[in-house]
N, C-alpha and C positions, 0 to 999 in steps of 0.2 A: 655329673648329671646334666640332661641336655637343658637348656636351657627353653622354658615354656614359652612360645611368643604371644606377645599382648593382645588382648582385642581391641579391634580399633573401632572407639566409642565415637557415637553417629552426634552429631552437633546440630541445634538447630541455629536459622538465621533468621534474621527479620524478613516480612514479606516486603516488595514493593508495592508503593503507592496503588491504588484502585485508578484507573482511567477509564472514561467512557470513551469509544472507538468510532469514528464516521469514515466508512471508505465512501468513494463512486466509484465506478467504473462506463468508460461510454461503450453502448450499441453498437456491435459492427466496426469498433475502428479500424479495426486491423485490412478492412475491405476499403478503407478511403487508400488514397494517395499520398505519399511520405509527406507533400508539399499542406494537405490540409490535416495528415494526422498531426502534425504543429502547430496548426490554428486550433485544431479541435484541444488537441493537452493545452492551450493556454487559457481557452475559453473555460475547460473544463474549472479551472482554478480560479477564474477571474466570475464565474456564475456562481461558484461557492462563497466567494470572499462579497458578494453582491448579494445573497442569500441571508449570508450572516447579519448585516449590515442591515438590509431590508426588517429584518427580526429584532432587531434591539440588540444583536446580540455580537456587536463588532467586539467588544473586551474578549469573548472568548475567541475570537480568530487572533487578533492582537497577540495573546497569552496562550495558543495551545500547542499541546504538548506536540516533541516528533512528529511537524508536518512536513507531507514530502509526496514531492508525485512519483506516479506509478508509470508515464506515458499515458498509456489510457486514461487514469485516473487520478485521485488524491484521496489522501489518510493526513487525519486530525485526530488529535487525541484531548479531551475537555477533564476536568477535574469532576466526578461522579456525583456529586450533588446537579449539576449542571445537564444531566441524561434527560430527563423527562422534556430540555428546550431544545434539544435537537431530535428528538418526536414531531414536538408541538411547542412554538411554529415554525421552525426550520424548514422541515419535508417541505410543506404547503407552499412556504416562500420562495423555495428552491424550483419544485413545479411551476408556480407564476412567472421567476427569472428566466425559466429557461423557454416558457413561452414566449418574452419579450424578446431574446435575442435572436431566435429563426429567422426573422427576416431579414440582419444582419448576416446571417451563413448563408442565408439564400444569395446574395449579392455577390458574396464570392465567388461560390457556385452554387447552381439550384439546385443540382442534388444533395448538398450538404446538409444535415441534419445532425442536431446535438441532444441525446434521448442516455438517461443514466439509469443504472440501478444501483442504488444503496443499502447498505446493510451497516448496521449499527447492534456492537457487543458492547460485552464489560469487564473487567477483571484487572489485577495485579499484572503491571507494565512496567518494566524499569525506566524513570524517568529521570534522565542528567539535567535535563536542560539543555543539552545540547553537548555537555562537558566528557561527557563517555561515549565510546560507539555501543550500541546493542541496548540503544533505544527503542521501548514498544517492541522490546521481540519478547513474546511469550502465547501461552495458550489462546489467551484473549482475539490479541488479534490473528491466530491462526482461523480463528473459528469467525471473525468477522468477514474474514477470503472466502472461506471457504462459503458460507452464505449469499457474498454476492456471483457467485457460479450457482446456483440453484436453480434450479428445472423452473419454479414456480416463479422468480425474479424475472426470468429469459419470457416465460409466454408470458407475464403481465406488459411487458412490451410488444412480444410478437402477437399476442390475441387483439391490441390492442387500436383504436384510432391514432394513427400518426401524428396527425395535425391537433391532436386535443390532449393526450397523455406522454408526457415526456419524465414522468419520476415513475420507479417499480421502487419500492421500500422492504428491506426485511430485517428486523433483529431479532436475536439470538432469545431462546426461554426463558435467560434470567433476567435479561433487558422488560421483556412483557411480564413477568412476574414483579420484578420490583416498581417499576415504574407505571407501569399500563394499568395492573389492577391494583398496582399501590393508592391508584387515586390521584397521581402527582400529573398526569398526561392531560392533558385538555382535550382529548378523545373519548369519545366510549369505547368500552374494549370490543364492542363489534364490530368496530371499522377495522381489526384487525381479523387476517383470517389466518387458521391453523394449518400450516403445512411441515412437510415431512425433508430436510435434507439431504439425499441419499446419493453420493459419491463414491462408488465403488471403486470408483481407479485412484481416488486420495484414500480412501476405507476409512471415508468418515459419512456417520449417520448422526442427525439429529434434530432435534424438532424447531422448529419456528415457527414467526408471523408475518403476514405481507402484507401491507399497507398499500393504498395505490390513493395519493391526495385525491387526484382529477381521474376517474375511471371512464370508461369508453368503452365502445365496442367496433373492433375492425371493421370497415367498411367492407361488404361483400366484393365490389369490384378491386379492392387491394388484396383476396383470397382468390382473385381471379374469374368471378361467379358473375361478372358482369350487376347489374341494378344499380338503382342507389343504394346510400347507406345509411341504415335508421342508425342513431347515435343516441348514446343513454350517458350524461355525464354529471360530474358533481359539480356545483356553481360554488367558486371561490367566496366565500366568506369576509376577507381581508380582515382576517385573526383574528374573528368570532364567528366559532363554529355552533349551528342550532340543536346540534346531535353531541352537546361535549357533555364530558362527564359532569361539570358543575348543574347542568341543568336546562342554561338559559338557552332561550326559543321558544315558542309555543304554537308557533305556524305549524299551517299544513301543505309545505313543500314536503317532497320526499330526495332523498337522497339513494345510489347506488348503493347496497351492502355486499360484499365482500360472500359467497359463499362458495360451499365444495360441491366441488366438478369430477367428472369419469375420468382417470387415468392421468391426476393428478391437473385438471385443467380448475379454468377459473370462470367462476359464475358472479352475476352479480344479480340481486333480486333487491327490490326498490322497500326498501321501510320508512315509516312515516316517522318525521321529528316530535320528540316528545322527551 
């Protein structure tokens, strides 16, 4: 009698760790010169690690997971209690740092400029420590790439004032779900606006939010339109924000809000603090 072969019985594993995810990536590098896309990858790292620092938050640069540059950019990976501070105040701090340092790129060269887009997911990361290779490779940070390629990251820099916006922000659904409207972000969730990730040639769709700390609007004469240029921007708080979820402010400044535009562009309309 033939002999029945076995089925081969499905096993489960343990998942890894949860990690929160921060790529950048810079603006146009690939359009500088080999000589300043090396000043730009070091700056990019060294405005992060200034970033963190500026925030209270040098123990997670100190301690995070699979950091590693990109050339263009850098990826950190934070222990997932720790998502809601690289929201708030990281972004914000990061926009301030990389305003201070422009006029150090200017020196080298004047056309030099350092303008990022970030995106920030979440999910199960294999983390060694450093002890195994096939660190941080999983779903997670697939979807944290693929974010910072997004239509809506790209014009929140191209729609934008050069000399006043140098952060585009975006993270992932579950990132604004748990943390944004968890309550845990120092934001209201209107400073976030809802957009659509749609990469046909990776064949990934999916939804997100984009942040912009310092919003602005592109000067006509950098559209080519000649005039001046009226500017609409949000005034640095230095981490207290009058629009945050806790409450505090009670002035009548208004602030840029984040809304939806024709053919996936970005508007902003001004609401009052409260």
């Amino acid at each position: 009698m033939a002999e029945i072969p076995r089925r081969v019985r499905r096993t489960s594993i343990p998942m890894p760790p949860y990690r929160a995810v921060l790529a950048v990536d810079a603006e146009k590098y690939s359009r500088t010169s080999s000589y300043n896309q090396r000043i730009l990858s070091n700056t990019v790292r060294d405005a992060l690690e200034e970033a963190f620092r500026g925030s209270g938050l040098e123990h997670l640069w100190r301690n995070a997971s699979f950091p590693q540059t990109t050339g263009d950019g850098y990826v950190v990976g934070v222990q997932p209690e720790h998502l809601p501070l690289l929201i708030h105040p990281l972004l914000g701090e990061l926009q301030a740092v990389l305003g201070e340092i422009q006029p150090g790129l200017a020196f080298e060269d004047r056309s030099l400029r350092l303008r990022l887009r970030a995106a920030i997911g979440l999910g199960p990361l294999p983390d060694s420590g450093g002890d195994e290779r096939g660190d941080g490779v999983g779903t997670a940070m697939n979807e944290t790439h693929r974010l910072l390629d997004a239509p809506a990251l790209r014009a929140g820099l191209a729609d934008s004032d050069p000399e006043i916006t140098f952060l585009a922000a975006g993270i992932t659904r579950r990132v604004y779900e748990d943390a944004v409207l968890g309550g845990y972000v120092g934001l209201a969730p209107r400073h976030f606006h809802e957009t659509e990730v749609d990469l046909p040639d990776k064949e990934y769709r999916a939804e997100a939010y984009l942040y912009i700390p310092q919003p602005s609007l592109r000067p006509p004469e950098a559209r080519g339109t000649g005039g001046s240029a009226p500017r609409e921007t949000a005034q640095r708080s230095g981490g207290h924000d009058p629009d945050s979820s806790q409450g505090q402010g009670q002035g009548q400044s208004q602030a840029p809000r984040p809304g939806r535009g024709a053919a996936g562009a970005i508007t902003f309309e001004a609401i009052p603090d409260a």
